[in-house]
C-alpha positions as CSV (number, residue, x, y, z in Angstrom):
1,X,-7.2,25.7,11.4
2,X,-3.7,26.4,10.0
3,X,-2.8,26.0,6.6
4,X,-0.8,23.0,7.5
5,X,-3.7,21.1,8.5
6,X,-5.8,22.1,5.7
7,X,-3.2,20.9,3.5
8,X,-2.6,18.0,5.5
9,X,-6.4,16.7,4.9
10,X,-6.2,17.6,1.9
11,X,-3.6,15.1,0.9
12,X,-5.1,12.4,3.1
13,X,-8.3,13.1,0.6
14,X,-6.2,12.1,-2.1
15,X,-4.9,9.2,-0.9
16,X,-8.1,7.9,0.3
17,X,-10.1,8.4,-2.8
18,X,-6.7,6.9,-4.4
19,X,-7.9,3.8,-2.5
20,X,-11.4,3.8,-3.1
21,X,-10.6,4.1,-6.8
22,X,-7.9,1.1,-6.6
23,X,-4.9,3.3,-8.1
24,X,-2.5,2.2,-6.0
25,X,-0.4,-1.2,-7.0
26,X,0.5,-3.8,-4.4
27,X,3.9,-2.6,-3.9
28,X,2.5,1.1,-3.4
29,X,0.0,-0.9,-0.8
30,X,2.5,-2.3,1.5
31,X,4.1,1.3,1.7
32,X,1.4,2.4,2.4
33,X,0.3,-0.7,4.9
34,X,3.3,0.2,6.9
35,X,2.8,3.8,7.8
36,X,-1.1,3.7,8.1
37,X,0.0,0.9,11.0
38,X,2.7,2.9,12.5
39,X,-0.1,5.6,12.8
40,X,-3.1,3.4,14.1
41,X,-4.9,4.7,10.7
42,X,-7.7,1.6,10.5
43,X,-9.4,4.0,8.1
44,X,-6.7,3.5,5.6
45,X,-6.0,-0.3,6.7
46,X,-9.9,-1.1,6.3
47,X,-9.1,0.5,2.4
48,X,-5.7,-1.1,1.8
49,X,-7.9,-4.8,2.2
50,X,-10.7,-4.1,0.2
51,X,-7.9,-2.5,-2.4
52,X,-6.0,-5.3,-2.3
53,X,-9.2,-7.9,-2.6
54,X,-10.3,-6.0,-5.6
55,X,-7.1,-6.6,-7.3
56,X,-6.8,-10.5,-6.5
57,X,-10.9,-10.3,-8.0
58,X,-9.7,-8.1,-11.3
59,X,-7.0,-10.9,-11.6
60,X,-3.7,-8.7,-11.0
61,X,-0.8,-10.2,-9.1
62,X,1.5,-8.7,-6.8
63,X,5.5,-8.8,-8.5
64,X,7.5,-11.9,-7.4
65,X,10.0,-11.3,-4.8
66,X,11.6,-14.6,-5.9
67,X,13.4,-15.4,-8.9
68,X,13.5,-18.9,-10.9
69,X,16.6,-19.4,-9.1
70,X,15.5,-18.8,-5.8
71,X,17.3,-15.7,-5.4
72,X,15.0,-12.7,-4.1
73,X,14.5,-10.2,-6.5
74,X,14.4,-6.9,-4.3
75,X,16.1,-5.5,-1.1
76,X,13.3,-6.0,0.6
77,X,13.0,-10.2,0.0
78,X,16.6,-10.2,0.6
79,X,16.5,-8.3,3.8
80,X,13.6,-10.5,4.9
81,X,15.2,-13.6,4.3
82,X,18.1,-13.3,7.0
């Protein structure tokens, strides 16, 4: 084992007790949503849902992406609505 890999697992340690210990926000989640499905990582997918359940449960909400006006708030919204 190289030092690459040990290092390697031990950030993906971190990030998965991250998401058993719902640190992440939602924003953080759909980063992280994204590369775990590039990857296949179902591990990390299975975590994301319960992460994301638990914060609907605690009563958090994800940031709008819309303004009052309609307007998307972000790059993201905007690039999405084209």
């Amino acid at each position: 084992m190289t030092l690459f890999t040990r290092l390697q697992g031990a950030h993906r340690m971190n990030r998965i007790e991250k998401l058993k210990n719902d640190l992440y926000t939602f924003e953080e989640l759909i980063t992280l949503e994204k590369n775990a499905t590039q990857l296949n990582d179902s591990e990390t997918l299975g975590l994301i849902t319960i992460s994301r359940a638990s914060k609907t449960a605690k009563g958090e909400k994800p940031k709008p992406t819309v303004g009052e006006d309609g307007k998307p708030l972000t790059r993201r919204a905007r690039r999405e609505k084209k």
